[in-house]
N, CA, C and O atoms as a GROMACS GRO file, in nm:
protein
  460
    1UNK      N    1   0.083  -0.119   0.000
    1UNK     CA    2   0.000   0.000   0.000
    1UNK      C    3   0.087   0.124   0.000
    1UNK      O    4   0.179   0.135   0.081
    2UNK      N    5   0.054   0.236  -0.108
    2UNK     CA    6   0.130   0.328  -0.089
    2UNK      C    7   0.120   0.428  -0.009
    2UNK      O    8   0.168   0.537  -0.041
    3UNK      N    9   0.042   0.407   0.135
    3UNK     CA   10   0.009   0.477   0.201
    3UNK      C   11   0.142   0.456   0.335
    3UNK      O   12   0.210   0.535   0.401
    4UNK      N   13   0.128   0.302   0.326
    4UNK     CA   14   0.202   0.273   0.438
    4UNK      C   15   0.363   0.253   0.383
    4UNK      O   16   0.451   0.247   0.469
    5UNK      N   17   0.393   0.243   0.264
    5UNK     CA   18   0.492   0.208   0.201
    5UNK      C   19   0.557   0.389   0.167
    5UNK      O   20   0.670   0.422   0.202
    6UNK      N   21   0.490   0.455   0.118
    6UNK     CA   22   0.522   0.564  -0.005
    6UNK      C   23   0.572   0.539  -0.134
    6UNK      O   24   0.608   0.621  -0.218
    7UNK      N   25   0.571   0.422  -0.138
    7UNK     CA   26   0.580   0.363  -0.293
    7UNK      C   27   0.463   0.323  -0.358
    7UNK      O   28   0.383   0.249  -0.301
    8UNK      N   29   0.445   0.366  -0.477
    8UNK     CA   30   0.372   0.330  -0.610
    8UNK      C   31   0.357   0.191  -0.603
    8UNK      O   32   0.453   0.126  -0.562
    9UNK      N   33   0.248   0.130  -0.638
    9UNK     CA   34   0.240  -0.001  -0.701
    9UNK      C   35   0.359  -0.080  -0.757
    9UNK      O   36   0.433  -0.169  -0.714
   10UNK      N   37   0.344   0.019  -0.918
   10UNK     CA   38   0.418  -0.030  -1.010
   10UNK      C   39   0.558   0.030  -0.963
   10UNK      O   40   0.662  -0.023  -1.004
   11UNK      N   41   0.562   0.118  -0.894
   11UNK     CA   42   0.783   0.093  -0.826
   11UNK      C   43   0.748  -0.012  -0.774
   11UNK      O   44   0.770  -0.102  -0.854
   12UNK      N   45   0.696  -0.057  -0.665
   12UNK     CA   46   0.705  -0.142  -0.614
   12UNK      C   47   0.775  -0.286  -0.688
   12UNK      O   48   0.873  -0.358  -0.670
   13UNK      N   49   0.690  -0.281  -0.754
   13UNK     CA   50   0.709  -0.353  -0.880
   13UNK      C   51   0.841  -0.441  -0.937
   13UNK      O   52   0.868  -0.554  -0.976
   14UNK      N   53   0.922  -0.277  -0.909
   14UNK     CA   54   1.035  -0.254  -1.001
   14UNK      C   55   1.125  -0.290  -0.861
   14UNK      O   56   1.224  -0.363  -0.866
   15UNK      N   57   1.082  -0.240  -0.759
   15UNK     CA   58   1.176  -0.232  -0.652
   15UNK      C   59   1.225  -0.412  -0.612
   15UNK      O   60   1.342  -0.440  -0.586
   16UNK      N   61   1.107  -0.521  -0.613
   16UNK     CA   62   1.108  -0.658  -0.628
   16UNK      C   63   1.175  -0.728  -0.686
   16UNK      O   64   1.228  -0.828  -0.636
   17UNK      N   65   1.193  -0.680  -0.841
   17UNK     CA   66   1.252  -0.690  -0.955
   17UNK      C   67   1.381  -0.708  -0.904
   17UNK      O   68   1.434  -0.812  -0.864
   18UNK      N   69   1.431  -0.576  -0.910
   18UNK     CA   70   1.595  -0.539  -0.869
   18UNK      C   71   1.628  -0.622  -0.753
   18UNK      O   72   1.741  -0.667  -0.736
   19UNK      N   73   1.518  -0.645  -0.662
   19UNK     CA   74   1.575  -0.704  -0.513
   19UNK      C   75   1.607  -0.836  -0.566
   19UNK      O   76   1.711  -0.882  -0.518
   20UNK      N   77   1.559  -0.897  -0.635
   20UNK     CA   78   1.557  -1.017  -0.694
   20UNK      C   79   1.691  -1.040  -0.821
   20UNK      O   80   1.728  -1.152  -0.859
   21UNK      N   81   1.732  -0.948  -0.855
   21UNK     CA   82   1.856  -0.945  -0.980
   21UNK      C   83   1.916  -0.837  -0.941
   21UNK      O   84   1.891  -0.746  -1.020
   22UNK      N   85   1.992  -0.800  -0.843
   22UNK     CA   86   2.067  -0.719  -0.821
   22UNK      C   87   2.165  -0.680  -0.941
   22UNK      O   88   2.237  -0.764  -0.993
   23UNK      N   89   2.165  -0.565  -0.974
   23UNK     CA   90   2.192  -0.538  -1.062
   23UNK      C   91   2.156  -0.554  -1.250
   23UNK      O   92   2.226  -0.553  -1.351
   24UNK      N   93   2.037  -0.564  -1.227
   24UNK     CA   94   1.947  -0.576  -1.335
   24UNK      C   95   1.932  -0.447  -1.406
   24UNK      O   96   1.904  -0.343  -1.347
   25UNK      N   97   1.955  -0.457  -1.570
   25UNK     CA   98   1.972  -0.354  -1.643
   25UNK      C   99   1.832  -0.283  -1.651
   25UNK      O  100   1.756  -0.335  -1.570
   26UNK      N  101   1.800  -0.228  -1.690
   26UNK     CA  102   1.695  -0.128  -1.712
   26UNK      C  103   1.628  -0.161  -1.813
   26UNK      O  104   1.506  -0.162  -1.799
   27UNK      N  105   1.675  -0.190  -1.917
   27UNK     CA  106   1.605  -0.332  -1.995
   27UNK      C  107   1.540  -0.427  -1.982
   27UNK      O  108   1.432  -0.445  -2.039
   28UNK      N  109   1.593  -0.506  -1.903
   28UNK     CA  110   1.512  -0.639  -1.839
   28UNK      C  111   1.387  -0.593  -1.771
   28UNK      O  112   1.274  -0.641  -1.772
   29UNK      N  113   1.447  -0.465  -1.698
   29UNK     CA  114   1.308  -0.396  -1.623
   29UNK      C  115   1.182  -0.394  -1.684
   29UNK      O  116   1.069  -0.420  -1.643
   30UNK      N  117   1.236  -0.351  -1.808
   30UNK     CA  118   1.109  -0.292  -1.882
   30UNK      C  119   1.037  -0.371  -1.948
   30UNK      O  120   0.919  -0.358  -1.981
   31UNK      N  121   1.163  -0.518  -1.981
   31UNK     CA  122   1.049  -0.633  -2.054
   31UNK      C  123   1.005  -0.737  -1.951
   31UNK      O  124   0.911  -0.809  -1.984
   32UNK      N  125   1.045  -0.750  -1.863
   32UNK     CA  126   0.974  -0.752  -1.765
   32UNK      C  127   0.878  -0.776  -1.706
   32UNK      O  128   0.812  -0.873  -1.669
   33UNK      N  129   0.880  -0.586  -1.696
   33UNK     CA  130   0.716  -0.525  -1.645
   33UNK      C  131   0.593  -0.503  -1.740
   33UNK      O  132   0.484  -0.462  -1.702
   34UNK      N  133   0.633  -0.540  -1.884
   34UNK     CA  134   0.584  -0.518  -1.993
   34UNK      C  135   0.576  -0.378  -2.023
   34UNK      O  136   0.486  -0.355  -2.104
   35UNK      N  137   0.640  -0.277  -1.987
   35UNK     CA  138   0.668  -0.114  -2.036
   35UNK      C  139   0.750  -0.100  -2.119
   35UNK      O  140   0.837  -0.183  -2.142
   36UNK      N  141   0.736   0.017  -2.184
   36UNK     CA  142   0.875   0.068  -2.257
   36UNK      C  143   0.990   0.147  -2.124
   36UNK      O  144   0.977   0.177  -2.005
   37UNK      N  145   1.101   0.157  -2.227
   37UNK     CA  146   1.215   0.211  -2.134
   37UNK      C  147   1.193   0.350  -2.099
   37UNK      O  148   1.233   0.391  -1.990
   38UNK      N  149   1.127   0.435  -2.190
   38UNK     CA  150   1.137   0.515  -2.062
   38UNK      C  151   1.026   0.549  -1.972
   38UNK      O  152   1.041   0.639  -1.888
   39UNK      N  153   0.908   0.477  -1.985
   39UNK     CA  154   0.835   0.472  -1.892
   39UNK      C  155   0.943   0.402  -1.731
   39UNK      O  156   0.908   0.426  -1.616
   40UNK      N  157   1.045   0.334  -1.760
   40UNK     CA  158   1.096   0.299  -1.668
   40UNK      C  159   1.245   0.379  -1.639
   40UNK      O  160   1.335   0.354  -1.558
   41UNK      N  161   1.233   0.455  -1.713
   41UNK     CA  162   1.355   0.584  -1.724
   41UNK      C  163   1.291   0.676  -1.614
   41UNK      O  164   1.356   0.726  -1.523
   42UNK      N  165   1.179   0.688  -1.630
   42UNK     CA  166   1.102   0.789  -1.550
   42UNK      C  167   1.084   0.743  -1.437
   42UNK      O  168   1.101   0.828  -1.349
   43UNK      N  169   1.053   0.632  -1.397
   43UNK     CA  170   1.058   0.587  -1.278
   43UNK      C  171   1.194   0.517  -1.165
   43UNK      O  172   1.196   0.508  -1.042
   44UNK      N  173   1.278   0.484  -1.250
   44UNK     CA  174   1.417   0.422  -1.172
   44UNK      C  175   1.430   0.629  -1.116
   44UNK      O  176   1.455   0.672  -1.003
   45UNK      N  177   1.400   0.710  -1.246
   45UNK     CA  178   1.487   0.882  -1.203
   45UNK      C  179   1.404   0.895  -1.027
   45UNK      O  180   1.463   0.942  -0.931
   46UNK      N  181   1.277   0.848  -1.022
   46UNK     CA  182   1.193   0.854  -0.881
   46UNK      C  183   1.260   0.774  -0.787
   46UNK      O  184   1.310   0.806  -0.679
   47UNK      N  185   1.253   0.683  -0.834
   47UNK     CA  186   1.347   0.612  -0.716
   47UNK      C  187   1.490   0.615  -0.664
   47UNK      O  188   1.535   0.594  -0.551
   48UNK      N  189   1.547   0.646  -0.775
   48UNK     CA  190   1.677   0.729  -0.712
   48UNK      C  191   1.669   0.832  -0.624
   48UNK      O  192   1.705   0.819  -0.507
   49UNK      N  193   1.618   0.952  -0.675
   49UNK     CA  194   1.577   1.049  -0.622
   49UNK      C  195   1.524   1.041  -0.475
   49UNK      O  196   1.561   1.108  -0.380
   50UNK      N  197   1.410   0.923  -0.479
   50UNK     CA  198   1.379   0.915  -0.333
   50UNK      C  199   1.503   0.827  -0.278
   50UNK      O  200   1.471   0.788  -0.166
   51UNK      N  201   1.602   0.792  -0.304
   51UNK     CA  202   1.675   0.725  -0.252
   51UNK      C  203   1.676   0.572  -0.200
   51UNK      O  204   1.724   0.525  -0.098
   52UNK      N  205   1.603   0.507  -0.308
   52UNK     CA  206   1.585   0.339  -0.301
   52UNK      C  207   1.663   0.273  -0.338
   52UNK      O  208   1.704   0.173  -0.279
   53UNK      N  209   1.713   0.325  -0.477
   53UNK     CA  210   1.775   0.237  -0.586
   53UNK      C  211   1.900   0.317  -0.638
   53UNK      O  212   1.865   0.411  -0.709
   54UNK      N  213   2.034   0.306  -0.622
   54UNK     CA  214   2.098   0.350  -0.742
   54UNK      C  215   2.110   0.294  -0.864
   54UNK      O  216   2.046   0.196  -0.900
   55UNK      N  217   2.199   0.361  -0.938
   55UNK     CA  218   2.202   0.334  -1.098
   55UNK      C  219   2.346   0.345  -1.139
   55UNK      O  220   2.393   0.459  -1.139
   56UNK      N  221   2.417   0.252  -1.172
   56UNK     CA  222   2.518   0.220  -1.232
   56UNK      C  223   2.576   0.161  -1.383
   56UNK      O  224   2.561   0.042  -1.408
   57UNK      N  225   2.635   0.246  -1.471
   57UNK     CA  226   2.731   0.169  -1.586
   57UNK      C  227   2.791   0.105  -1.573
   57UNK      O  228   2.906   0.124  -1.533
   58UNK      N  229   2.721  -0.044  -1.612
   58UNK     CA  230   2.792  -0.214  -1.574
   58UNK      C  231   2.866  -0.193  -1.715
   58UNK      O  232   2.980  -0.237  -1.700
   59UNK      N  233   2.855  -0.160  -1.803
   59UNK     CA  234   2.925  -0.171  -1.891
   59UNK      C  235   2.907  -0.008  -2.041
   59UNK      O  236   2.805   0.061  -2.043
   60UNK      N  237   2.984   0.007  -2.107
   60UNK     CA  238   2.927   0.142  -2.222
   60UNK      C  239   2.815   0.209  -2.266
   60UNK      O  240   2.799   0.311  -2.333
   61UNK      N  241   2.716   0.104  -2.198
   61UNK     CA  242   2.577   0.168  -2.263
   61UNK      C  243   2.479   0.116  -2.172
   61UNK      O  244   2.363   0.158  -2.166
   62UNK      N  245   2.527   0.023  -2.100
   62UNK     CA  246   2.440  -0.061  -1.986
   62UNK      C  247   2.407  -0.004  -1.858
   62UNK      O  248   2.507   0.027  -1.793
   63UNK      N  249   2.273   0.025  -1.791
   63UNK     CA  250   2.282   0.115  -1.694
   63UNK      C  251   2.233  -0.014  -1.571
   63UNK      O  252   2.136  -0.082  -1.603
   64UNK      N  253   2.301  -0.046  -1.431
   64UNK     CA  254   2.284  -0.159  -1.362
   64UNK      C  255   2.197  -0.118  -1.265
   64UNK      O  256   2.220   0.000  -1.240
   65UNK      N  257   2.078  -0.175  -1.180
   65UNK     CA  258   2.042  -0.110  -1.061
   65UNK      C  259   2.009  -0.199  -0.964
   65UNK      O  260   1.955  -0.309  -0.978
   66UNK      N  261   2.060  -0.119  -0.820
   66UNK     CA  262   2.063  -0.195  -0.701
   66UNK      C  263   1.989  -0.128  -0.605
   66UNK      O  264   1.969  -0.007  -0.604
   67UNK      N  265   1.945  -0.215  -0.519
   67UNK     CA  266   1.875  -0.105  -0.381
   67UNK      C  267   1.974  -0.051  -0.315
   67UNK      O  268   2.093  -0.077  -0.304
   68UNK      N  269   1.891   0.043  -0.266
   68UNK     CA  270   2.012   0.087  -0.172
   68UNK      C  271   1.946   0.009   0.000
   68UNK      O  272   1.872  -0.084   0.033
   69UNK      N  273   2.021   0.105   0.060
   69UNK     CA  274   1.957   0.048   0.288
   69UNK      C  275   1.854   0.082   0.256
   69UNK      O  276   1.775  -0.012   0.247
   70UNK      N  277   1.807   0.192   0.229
   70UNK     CA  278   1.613   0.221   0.237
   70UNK      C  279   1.558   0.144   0.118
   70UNK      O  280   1.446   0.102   0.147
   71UNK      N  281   1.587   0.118   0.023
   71UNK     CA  282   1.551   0.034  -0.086
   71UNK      C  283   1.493  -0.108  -0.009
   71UNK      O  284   1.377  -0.149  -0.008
   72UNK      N  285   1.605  -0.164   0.053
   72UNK     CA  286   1.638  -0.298   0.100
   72UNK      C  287   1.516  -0.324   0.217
   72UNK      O  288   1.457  -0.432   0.227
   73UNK      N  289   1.485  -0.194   0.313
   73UNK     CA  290   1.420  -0.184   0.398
   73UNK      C  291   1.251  -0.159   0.369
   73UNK      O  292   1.160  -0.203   0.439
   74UNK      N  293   1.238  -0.085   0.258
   74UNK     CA  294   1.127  -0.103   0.200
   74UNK      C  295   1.058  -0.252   0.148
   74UNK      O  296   0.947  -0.298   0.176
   75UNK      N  297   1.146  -0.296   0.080
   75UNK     CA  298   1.112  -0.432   0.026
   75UNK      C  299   1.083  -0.508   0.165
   75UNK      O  300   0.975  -0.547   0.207
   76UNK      N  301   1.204  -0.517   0.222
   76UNK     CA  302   1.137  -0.587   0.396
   76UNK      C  303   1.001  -0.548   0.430
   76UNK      O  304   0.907  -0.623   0.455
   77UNK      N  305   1.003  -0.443   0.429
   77UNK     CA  306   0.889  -0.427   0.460
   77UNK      C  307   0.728  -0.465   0.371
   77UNK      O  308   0.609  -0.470   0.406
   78UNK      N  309   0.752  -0.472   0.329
   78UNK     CA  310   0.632  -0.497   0.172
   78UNK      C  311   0.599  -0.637   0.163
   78UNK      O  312   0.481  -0.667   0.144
   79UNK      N  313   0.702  -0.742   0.175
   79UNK     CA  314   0.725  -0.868   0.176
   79UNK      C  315   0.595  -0.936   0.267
   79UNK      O  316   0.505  -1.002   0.216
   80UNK      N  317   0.606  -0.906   0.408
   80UNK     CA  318   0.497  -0.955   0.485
   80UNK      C  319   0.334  -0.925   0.423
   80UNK      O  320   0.230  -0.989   0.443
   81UNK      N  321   0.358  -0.801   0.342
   81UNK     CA  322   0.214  -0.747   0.316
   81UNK      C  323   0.186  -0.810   0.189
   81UNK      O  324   0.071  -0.823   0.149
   82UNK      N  325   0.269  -0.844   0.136
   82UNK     CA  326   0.247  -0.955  -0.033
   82UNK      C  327   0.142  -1.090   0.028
   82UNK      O  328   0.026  -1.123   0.006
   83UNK      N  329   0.273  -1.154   0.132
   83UNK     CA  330   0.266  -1.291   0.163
   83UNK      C  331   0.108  -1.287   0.258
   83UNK      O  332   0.052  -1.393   0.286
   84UNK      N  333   0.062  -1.178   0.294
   84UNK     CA  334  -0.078  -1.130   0.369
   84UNK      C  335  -0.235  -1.138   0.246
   84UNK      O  336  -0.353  -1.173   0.247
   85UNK      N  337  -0.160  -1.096   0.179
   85UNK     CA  338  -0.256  -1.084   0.023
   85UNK      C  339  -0.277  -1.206  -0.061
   85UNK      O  340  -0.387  -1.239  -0.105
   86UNK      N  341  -0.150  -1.280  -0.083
   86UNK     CA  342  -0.156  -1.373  -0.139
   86UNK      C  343  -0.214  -1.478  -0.057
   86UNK      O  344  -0.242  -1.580  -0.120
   87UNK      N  345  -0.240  -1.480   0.074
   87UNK     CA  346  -0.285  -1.646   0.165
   87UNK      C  347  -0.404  -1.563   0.143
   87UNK      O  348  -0.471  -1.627   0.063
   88UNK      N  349  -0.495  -1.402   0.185
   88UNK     CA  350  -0.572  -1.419   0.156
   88UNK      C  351  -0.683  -1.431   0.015
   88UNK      O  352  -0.803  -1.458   0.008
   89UNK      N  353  -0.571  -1.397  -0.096
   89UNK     CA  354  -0.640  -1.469  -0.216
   89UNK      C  355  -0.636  -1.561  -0.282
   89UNK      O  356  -0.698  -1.574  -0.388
   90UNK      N  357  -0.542  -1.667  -0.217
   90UNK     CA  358  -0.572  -1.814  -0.184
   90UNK      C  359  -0.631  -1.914  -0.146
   90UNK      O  360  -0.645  -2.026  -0.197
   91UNK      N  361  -0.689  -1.838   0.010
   91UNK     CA  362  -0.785  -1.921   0.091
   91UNK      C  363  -0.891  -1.976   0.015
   91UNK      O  364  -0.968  -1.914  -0.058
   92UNK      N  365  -0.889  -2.094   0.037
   92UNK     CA  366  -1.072  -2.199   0.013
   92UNK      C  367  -1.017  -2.258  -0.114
   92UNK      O  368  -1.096  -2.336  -0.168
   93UNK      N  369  -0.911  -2.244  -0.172
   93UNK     CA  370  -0.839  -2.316  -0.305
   93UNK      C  371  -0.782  -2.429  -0.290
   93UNK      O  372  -0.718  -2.452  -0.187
   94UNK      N  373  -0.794  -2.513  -0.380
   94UNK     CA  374  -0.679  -2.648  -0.360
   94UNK      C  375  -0.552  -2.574  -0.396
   94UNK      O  376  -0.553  -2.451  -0.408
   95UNK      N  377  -0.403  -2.673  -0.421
   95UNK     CA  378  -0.353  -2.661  -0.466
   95UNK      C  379  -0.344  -2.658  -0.630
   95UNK      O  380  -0.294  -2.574  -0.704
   96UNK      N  381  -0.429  -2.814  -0.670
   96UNK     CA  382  -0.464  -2.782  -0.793
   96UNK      C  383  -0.559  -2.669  -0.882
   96UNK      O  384  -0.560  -2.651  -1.004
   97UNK      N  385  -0.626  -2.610  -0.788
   97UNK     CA  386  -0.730  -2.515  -0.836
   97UNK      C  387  -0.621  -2.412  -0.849
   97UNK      O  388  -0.639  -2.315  -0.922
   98UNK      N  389  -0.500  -2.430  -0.776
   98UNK     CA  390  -0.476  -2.275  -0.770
   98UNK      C  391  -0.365  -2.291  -0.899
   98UNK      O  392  -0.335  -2.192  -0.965
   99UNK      N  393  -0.324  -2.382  -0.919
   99UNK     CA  394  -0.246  -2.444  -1.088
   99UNK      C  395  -0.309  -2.407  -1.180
   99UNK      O  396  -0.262  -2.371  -1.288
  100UNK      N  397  -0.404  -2.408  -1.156
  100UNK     CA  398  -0.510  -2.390  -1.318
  100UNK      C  399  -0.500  -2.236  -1.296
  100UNK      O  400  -0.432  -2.194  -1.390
  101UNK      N  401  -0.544  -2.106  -1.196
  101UNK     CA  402  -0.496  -2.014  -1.152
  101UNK      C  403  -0.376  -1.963  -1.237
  101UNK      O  404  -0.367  -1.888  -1.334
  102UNK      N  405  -0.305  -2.019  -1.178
  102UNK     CA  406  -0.170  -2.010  -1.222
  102UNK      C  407  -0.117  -1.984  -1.395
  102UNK      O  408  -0.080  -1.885  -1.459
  103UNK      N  409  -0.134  -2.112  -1.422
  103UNK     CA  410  -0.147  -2.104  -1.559
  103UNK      C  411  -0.252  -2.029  -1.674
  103UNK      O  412  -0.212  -1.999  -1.787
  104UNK      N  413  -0.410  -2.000  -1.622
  104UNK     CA  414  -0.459  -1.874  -1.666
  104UNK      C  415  -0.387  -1.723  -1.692
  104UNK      O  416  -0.369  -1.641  -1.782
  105UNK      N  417  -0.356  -1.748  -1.534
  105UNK     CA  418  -0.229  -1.589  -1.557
  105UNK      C  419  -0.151  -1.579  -1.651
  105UNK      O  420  -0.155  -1.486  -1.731
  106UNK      N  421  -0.058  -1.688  -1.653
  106UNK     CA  422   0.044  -1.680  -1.733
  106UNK      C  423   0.021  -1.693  -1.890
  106UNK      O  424   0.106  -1.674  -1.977
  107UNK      N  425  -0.109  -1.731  -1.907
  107UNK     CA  426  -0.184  -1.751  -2.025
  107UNK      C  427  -0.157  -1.564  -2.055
  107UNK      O  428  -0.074  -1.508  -2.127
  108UNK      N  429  -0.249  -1.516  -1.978
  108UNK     CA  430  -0.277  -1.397  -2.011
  108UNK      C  431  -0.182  -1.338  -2.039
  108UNK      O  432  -0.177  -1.280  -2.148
  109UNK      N  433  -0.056  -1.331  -1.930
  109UNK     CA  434   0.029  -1.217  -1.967
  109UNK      C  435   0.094  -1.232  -2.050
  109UNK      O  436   0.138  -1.124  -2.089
  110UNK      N  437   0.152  -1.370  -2.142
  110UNK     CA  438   0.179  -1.367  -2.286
  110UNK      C  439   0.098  -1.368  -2.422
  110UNK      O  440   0.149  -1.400  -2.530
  111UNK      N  441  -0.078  -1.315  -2.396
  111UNK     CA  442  -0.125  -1.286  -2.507
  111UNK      C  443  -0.044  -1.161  -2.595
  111UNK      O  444  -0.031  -1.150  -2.717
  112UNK      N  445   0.008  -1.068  -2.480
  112UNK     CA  446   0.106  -0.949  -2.616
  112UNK      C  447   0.156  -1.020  -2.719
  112UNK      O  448   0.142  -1.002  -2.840
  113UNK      N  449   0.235  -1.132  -2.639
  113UNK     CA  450   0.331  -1.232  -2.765
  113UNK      C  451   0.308  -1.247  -2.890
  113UNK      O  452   0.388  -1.248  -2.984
  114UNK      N  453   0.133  -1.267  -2.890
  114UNK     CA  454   0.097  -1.329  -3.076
  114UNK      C  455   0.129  -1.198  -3.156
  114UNK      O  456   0.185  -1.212  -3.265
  115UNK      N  457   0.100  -1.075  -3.114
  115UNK     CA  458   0.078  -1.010  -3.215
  115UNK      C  459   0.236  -0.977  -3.261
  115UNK      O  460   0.259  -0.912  -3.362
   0.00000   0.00000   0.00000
């Protein structure tokens, strides 16, 4: 919640991402999250700014990003409130019900693919 967090959804998003691939290009970000780059140009500049994430040249043209302590501490924090959301939009499911779940999603989020 960005009430209790001060992060956006979709940083959030991004902030997971990075916690998860430390040092993940800005690229990957964006295919990803299914955005273009600089929709995620615009947002890594927020999160720097608020001081979550820096941004580093891993290589000539490659821009790398890591959390920073408040980055790191945010995500801690967020983590319990995922794992709160997800048991409760789980509850009353099998495991197999929640497979079929599962694979709907993932259905969906590669319909972009055909076109």
């Amino acid at each position: 919640r960005k009430a209790q967090l001060g992060v956006p959804c979709a940083q959030m998003g991004m902030l997971f991402l990075i916690h998860a691939v430390p040092g993940c290009p800005q690229r990957r970000v964006a295919e990803q999250m299914g955005v273009g780059e600089s929709a995620v140009t615009a947002s890594v500049g927020r999160l720097v700014k608020h001081g979550l994430i820096r941004r580093a040249r891993v290589d000539g043209r490659t821009n790398g990003l890591w959390l920073t302590k408040s980055g790191h501490a945010v995500v801690a924090q967020a983590l319990p409130m995922v794992a709160k959301i997800e048991a409760a939009l789980s509850a009353g499911f099998t495991d197999a019900e929640l497979d079929v779940v599962q694979r709907y999603l993932d259905a969906a989020l590669h319909l972009g693919d055909l076109s």
